[in-house]
C-alpha positions as a Markdown table, in Angstrom:
| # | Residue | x | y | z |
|---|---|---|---|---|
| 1 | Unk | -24.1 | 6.5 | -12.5 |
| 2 | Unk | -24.2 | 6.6 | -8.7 |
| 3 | Unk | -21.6 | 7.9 | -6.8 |
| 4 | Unk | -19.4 | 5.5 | -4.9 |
| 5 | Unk | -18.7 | 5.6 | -1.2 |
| 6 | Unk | -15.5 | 7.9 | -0.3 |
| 7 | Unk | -12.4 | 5.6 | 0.1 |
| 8 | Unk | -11.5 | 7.7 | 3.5 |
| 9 | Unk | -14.4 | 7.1 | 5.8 |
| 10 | Unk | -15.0 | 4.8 | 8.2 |
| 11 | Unk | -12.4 | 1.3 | 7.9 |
| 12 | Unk | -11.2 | 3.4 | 4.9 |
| 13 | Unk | -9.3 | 5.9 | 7.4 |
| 14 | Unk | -7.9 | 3.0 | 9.0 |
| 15 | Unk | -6.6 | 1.7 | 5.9 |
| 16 | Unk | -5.1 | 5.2 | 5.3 |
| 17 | Unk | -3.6 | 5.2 | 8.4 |
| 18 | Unk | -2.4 | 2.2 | 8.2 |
| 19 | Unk | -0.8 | 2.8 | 4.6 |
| 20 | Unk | 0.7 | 6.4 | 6.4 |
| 21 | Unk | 2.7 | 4.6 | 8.5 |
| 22 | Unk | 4.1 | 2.2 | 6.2 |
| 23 | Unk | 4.6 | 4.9 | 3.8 |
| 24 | Unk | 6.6 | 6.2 | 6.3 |
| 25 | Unk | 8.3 | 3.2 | 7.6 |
| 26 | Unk | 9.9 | 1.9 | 4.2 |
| 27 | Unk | 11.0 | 5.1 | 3.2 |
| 28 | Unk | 13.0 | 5.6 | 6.5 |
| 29 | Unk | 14.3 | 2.0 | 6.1 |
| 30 | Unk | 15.0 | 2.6 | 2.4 |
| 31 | Unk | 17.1 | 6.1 | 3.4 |
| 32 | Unk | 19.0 | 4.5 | 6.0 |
| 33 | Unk | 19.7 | 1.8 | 3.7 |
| 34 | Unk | 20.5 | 3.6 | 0.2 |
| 35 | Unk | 22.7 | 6.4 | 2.6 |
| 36 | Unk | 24.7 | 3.8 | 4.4 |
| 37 | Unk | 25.5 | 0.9 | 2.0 |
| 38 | Unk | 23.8 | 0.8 | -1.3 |
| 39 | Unk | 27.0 | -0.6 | -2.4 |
| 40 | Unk | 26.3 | -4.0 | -0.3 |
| 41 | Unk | 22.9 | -4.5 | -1.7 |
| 42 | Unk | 21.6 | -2.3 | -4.7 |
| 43 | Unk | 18.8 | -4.1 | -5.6 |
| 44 | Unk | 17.6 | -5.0 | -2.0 |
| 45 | Unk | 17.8 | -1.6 | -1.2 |
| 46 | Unk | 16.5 | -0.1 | -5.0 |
| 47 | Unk | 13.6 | -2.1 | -4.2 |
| 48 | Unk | 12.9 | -0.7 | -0.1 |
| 49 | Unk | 12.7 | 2.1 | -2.2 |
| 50 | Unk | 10.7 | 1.0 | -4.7 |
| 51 | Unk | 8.7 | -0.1 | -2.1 |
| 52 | Unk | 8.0 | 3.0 | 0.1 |
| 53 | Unk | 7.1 | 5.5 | -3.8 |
| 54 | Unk | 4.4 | 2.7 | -3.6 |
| 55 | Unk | 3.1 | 2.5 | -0.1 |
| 56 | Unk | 3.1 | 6.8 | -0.3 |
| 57 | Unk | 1.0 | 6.9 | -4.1 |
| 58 | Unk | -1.5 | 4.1 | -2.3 |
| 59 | Unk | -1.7 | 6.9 | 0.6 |
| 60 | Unk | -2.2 | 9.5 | -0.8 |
| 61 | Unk | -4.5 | 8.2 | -3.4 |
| 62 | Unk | -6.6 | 6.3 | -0.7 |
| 63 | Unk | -6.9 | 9.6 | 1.2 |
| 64 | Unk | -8.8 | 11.3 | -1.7 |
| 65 | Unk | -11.8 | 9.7 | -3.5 |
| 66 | Unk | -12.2 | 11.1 | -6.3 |
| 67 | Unk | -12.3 | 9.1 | -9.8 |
| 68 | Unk | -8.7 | 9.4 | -10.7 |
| 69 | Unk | -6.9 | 9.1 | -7.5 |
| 70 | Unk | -9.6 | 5.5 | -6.9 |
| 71 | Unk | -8.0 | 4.4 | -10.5 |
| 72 | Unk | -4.8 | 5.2 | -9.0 |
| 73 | Unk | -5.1 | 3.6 | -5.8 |
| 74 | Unk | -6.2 | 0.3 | -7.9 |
| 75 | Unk | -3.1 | 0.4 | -9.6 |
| 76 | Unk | -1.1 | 1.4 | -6.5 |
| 77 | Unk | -2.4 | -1.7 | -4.4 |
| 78 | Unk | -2.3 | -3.8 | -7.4 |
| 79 | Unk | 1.5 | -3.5 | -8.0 |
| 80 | Unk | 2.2 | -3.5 | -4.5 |
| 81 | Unk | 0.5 | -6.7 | -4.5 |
| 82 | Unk | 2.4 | -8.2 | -7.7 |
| 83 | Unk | 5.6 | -6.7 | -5.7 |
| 84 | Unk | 5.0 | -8.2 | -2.4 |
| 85 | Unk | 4.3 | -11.9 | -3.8 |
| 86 | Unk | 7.2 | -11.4 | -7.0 |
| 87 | Unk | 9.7 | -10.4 | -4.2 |
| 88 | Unk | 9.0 | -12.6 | -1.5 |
| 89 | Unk | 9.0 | -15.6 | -3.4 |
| 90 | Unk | 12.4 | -14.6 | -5.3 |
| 91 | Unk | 13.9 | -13.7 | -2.2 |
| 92 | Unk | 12.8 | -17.3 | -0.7 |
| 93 | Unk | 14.1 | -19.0 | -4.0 |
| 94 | Unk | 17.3 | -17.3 | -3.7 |
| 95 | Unk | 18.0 | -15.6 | -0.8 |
| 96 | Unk | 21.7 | -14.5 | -2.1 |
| 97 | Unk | 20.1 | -12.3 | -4.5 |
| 98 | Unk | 18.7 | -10.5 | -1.4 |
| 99 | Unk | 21.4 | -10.0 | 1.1 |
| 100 | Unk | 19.3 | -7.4 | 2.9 |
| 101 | Unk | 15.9 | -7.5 | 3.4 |
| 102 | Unk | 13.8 | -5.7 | 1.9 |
| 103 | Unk | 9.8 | -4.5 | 3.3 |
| 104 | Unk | 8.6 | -7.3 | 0.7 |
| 105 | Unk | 11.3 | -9.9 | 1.4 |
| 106 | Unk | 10.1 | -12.9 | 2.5 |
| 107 | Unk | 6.8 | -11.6 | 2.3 |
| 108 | Unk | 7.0 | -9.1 | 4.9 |
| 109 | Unk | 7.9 | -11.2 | 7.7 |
| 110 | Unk | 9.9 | -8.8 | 9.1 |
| 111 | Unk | 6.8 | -6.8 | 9.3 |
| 112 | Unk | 5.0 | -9.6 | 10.4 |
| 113 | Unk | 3.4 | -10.1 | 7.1 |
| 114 | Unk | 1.6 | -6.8 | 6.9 |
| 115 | Unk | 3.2 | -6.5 | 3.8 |
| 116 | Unk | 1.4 | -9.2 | 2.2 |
| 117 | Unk | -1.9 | -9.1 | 3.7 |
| 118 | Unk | -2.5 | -5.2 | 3.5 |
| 119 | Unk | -2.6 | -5.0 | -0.5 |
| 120 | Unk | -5.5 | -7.9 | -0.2 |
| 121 | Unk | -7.3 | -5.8 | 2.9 |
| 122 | Unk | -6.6 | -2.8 | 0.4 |
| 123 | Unk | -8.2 | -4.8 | -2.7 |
| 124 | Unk | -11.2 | -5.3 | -0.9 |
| 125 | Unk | -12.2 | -2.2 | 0.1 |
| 126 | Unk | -11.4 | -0.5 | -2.7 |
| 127 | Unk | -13.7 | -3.3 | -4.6 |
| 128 | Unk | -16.2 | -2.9 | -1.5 |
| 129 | Unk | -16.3 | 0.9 | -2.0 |
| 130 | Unk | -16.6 | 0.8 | -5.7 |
| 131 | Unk | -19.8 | -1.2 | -5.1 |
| 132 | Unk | -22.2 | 0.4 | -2.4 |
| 133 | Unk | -23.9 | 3.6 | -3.2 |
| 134 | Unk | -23.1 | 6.3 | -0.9 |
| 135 | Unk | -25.5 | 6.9 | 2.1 |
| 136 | Unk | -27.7 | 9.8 | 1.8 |
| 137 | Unk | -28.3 | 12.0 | 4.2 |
| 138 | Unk | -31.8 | 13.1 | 4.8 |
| 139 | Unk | -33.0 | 16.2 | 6.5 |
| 140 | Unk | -35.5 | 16.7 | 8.7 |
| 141 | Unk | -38.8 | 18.6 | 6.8 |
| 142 | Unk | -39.1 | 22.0 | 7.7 |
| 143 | Unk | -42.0 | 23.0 | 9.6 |
């Protein structure tokens, strides 16, 4: 079986990048929140958190290419898709059960709906990637 192009090259780095800074983001917002008043909002704020242990397993596992880390990027991207459209629409259905946003309430407006287009961008490639054989690189003959 052929080997499948490296998740971190090219768009891929972007994606990474991307995914970095989000990683970063909701774990920040989750801190801030869970340190200053879980009390107001526990799941809200259980789920930031929730939120940002996915964004850093999608990273890290779109960082690296081997076989196991690409399985666990589709299951990384995957539930942070399922998450993303589960939490927005609950939190549109009844917003009182969200007092606090959230980085999937609402779908991530308050991201401008990264949140909810990232996992689909993330889908693709990692379906994109799974599909083309790598390019080979040829050397010049010897002479």
């Amino acid at each position: 079986m052929p080997e499948k192009t490296p998740l971190n090259r090219g768009f891929g780095r972007v994606l990474v990048f991307v995914y970095g800074v989000f990683a970063l983001s909701a774990s920040a917002r989750a801190g801030v929140q869970i340190a200053t008043k879980f009390d107001e909002a526990p799941l809200a704020f259980g789920l930031s958190a929730l939120a940002a242990l996915v964004y850093i397993v999608a990273t890290v596992a779109l960082a690296r290419s081997s076989a196991t880390s690409r399985r666990v990027a589709w299951f990384a991207v995957g539930f942070e898709l399922l998450g993303v459209l589960a939490v927005g629409t609950a939190s549109l259905v009844d917003g009182k059960a969200f007092p606090e946003a959230t980085v999937w309430s609402d779908y991530g407006q308050g991201y401008g709906y990264v949140p909810l287009v990232l996992p689909f961008v993330g889908l693709f490639w990692l379906w994109r990637t799974s599909r083309q054989e790598p390019v080979k690189e040829t050397t010049a003959a010897k002479g």
